[in-house]
Every structure is written in structure tokens, then in C-alpha cells.
N, C-alpha and C positions, 0 to 999 in steps of 0.2 A: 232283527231284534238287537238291541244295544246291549253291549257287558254295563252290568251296573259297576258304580265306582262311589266310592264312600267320600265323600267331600268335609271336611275339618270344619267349612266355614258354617255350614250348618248346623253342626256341634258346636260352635263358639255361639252361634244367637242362640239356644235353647239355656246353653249355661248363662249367656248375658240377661236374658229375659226373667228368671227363677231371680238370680239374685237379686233384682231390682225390685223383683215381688217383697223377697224376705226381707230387704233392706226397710222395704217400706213399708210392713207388716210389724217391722219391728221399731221403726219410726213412730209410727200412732201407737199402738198399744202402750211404745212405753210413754208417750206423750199424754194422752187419758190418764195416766196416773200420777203423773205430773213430774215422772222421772227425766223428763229432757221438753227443752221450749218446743209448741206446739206452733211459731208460728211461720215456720217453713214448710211446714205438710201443705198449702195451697201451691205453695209452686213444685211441689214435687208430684202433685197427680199429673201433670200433663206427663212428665219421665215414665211415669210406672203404666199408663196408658198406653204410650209409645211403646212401653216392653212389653203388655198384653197383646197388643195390634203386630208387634214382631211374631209373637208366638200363635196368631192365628195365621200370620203368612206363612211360617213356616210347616204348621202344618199340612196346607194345602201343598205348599213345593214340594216338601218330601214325599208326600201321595203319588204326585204327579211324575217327581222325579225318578220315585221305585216302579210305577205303573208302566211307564213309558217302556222301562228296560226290559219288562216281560208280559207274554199275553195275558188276559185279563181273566180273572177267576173268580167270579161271587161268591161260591165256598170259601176260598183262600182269602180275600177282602175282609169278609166277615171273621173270621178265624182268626185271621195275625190283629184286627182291630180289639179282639173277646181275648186273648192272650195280652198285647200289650197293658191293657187298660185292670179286667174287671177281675183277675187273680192277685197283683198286688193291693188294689183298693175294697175286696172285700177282706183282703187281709190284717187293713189298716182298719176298717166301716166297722164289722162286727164286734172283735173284743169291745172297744170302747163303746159299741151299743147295747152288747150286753149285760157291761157294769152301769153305764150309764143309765138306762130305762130299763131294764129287766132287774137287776139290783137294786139300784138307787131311788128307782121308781120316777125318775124325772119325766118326764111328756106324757103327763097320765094323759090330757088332754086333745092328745093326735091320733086321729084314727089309726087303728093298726092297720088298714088299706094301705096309707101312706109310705110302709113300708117299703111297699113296691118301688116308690121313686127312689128310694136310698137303693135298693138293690141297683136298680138300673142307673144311677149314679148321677140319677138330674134332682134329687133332692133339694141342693144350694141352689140351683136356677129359679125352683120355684120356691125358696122359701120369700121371696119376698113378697110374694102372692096371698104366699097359704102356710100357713106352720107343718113343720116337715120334720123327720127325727135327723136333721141335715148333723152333719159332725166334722166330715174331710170334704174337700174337694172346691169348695167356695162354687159361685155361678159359672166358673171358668170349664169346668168340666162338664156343668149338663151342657153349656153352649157348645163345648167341641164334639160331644158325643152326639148332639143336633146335626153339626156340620158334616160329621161322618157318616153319617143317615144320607145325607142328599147328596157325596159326592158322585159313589155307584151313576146316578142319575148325569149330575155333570160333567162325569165321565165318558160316559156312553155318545153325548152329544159331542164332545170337546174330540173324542177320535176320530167322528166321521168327519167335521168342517175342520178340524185345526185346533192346536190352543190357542190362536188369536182370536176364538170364541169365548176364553175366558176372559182376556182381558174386555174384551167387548161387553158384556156379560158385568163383569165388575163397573166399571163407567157406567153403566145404567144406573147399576144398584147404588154405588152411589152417587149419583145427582139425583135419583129418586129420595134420598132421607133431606133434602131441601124443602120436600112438600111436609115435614115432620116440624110441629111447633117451636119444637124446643133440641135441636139434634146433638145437644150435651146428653142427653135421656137416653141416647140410643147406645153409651158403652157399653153396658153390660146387658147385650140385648142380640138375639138371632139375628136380628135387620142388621144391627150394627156391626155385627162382625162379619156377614156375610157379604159385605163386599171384598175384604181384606181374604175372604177363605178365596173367591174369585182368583184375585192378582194373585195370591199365593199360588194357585194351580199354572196361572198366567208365568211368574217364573220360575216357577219351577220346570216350565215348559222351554225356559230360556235359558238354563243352568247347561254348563255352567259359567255361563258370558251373563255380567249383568251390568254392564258399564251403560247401555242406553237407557233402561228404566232408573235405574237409579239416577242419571243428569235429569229425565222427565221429573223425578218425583222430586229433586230439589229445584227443577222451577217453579214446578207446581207449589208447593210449598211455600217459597218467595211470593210468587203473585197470590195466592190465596191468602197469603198474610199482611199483604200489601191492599190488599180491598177489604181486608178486615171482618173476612169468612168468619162463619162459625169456627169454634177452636173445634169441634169436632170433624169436618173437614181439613183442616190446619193440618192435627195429628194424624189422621188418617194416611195423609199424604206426607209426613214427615217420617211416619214409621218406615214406608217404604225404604228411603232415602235410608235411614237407620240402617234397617235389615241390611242392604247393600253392601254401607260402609262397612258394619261390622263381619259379612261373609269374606268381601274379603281381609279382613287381616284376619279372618281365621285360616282361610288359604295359604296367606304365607306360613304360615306353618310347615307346608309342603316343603319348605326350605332348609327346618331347623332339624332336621332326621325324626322318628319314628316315635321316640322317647314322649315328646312333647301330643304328637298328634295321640297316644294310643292314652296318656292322659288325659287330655283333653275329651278324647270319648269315655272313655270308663267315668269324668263328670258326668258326662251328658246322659248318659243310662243313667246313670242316679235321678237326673232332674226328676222325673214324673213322681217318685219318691220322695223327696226333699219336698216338692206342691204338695202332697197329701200330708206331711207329719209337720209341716212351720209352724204351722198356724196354733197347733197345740202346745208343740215346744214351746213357744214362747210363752202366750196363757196360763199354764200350768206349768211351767218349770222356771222359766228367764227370769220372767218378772216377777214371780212372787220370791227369787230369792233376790232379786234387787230392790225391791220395797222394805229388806229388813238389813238395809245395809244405806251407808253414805255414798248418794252416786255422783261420783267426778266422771268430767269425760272420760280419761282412761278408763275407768271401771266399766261405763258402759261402753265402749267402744270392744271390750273384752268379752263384755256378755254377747255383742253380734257376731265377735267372732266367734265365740262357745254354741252358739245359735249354728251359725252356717258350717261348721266343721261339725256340730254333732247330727246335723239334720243330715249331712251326706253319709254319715259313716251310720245312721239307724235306717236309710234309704239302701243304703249298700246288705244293711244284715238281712232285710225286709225281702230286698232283693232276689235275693240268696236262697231263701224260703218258698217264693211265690215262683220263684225258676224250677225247683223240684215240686211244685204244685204242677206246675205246666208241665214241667219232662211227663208226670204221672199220666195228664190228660191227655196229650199231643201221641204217647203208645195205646193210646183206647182209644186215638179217632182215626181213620182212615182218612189222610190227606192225598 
């Protein structure tokens, strides 16, 4: 069995992914009101894409990467996935559903059934299906909460034959979204991202050497842009490349002493915090005090940063909170 080892550069994609989110969260929202030109948001989805599609590789690699180093426990899989995830986000989910639709009476119109999907935190996946009491988390979190459902499974196969079953595994899934009409449809979608959870497990199977996939995934890249692919393939295979670059200059970090790497992590714990609170900060706080003000760039360039420094330090207190939630639960379960 391998000593596990904490690697920076994976802490640098989770930080770089979150920002690209909030930057671009806060790009439209204040664009919709007509606080900054709107008409750079088309070429800024491929970027924010790319930083989603980092953030499903990553997920897989760090699975792969913590599983490898120790034997395999479905208790414990299940556990550390119900700890990371659903005591911060019912932390964040319920006050504002209780003010929201118990108070305010909003969603008279949604089954109280529905509930059940905001508990289990695939609400945003489906609301675009089905009105849902959705509040945090957008489709990004029931997709990953999906892929963690099925890794168990991808797991079990990927130790008996190799991880080069994962990559294998991934190259199917996707050349199979070819047979899909339209494979722009498929971002924010199970099929879609489950190729990218695949390679994720694939390198994280390779960590922490990633110098071969990453030159693959920028030729890949090149010739698929070059024959004038779907841009959903394009990205697909660009993110890789991404993830790559940016892991390692999070590694060098190894270089600059201790200071830098143990900040760089205390971001990276916040991220999952900072995705569940953005999207409200800005709606309800950012922008309505920038509507009642003259907005120069400076001014708004101020409010993203009031955005992205408040989002981490309410992610940190949040934090803070759902850690002595867990300590509570983690002495009443028998691990």
C-alpha cells in the first residue's frame, strides 16, 4: 500500500476552477442588468466550461489518487463523501429554505415530495426538468453527487484490470456522445461529464507524472480543432491539457517553502463553500448595491473582488460550523 501525499497542484485546479465560475457568475448577472457590456460572455463560456470539465477531472483523480494509497472501504467511501459534501450544504440549503418558502411562502406550487431532491442535493440538476425548491448548489453538484454514486462501481473494476481501464472506459464514452445530435447539449449533463470523471480517475491513476496525457491531450485538441470538431469535444480535450498545465505550476510550489503551499490549501477547503454561497452573494448583495450606484470599471472590478474575498471568508466561518457538525457526528458513528 502507498503513503498517501498531498499534492499542491491539485489544490491549485480546484482554486482555479471556483474562480472562473465566480468570475463568470458575476460577469452575467451583472451584465443582465446592464452593469458591464454583455458582449464577451459568448466567448467566455468555452473558459468557464473548461474550468467545469477541470473540476470533474479532478474529482475523479483525487478519488483515485486517495483510494489507491489505501484498501478499499464502502463504509468509509460513503462516509468521508456524507461528511465532505451534505453537512456544509444542508447548512447553507435550509436557513434560506426556511425563510424562503416556509416564510415568504415562495414555491407554493412544488410538491413538498420535492424536497427530497434538495435534501439529497440533486435539486439544481433537475430543476431544469421539473421545478424544484433548488437554492445552492446549481446542476454542478447533483452531476457530481451522480458520479460518486458510480465510482464504488468503476472502482471495483479499475483494481482488478488496471487504470488503463479507465482511460479506456473514458475514449468510449467519449466517441459515443458523437452519436448525440447536438454534443453542445451534453455540458451540463451525466453523459457529459462522465467521460471527463473516467480520465479523471485515469490520472489520477498517473499522478503524480502527467507529462504524457497532458502532450496527448494537446494534440488531441489541435487536430480536433483542426477538422473543426464539435467545440464540445474541442473542450473536452482542452480541459485535460488545462488541468495538466495548471497541476503543475501548482507543484512548483514544492519549491517556494510551506507558507505558500499550506495557503494555497486552506483556499482549496473553502472552494466547495465559496460554490454553494456565490451565486447568492452576488444576487442579493453585489448587485443590488451596484444598481444604486455609478458603475465605472474600477467600481466594478471592486465589487468582484468584495465577491471573491467575502465568499471565502463566509465559506471559512460556514466551515467552521459544519466541522463541529461533523466532529458531533463522526463520535456517534463507529468508523
Amino acid at each position: 500500500m502507498k503513503e498517501f501525499k498531498h499534492l499542491p497542484g491539485l489544490d491549485l485546479i480546484r482554486v482555479f476552477g471556483i474562480l472562473v465560475v465566480v468570475f463568470y457568475h458575476y460577469q452575467v448577472e451583472t451584465a443582465v442588468r446592464g452593469l458591464c457590456p454583455a458582449d464577451f460572455l459568448p466567448a467566455m463560456e468555452p473558459l468557464v466550461q473548461v474550468a467545469v470539465y477541470t473540476m470533474t477531472l479532478l474529482s475523479g483523480s483525487c478519488l483515485c489518487w486517495q483510494e489507491k494509497s489505501r484498501s478499499w472501504s464502502m463504509k468509509r467511501y460513503l462516509w468521508g463523501r456524507f461528511l465532505a459534501i451534505y453537512p456544509l450544504f444542508w447548512l447553507c440549503f435550509f436557513p434560506i429554505f426556511i425563510y424562503s418558502d416556509i416564510i415568504c411562502g415562495n414555491n407554493e406550487g412544488v410538491a413538498p415530495w420535492k424536497l427530497l431532491l434538495s435534501i439529497v442535493g440533486v435539486d439544481g440538476y433537475f430543476q431544469s426538468f421539473t421545478p424544484t425548491f433548488y437554492k445552492i448548489g446549481e446542476w454542478y453538484l447533483g452531476c457530481i453527487l451522480f458520479l460518486y454514486a458510480v465510482f464504488p462501481v468503476l472502482w471495483r473494476m479499475i483494481r482488478r484490470r488496471g487504470v488503463v481501464l479507465a482511460a479506456v472506459g473514458a475514449l468510449f464514452a467519449w466517441l459515443a456522445c458523437c452519436f448525440v445530435e447536438n454534443p453542445g447539449q451534453l455540458y451540463p449533463t451525466l453523459i457529459g461529464q462522465l467521460p471527463l470523471f473516467f480520465m479523471g480517475i485515469f490520472l489520477g491513476g498517473c499522478l503524480p507524472s502527467l507529462w504524457i496525457p497532458g502532450i496527448l491531450a494537446g494534440m488531441t485538441t489541435l487536430v480536433l480543432y483542426g477538422l473543426g470538431c464539435p467545440e464540445y469535444w474541442i473542450v473536452t480535450a482542452a480541459s485535460i491539457g488545462v488541468f495538466v498545465m495548471v497541476f503543475y505550476l501548482g507543484q512548483l510550489l514544492l519549491f517556494c517553502g510551506p507558507f505558500l503551499q499550506k495557503a494555497l490549501h486552506w483556499l482549496s477547503r473553502r472552494c466547495f463553500g465559496v460554490f454553494l454561497v456565490h451565486h447568492l452573494a452576488i444576487t442579493l448583495v453585489i448587485v443590488p448595491v451596484l444598481v444604486n450606484h455609478r458603475v465605472t470599471p474600477l467600481y466594478w472590478v471592486s465589487g468582484l473582488l468584495l465577491l471573491t474575498v467575502g465568499s471565502f471568508v463566509i465559506s471559512f466561518l460556514l466551515d467552521g460550523l459544519s466541522r463541529s457538525i461533523i466532529k458531533f457526528l463522526a463520535e456517534r458513528v463507529v468508523t
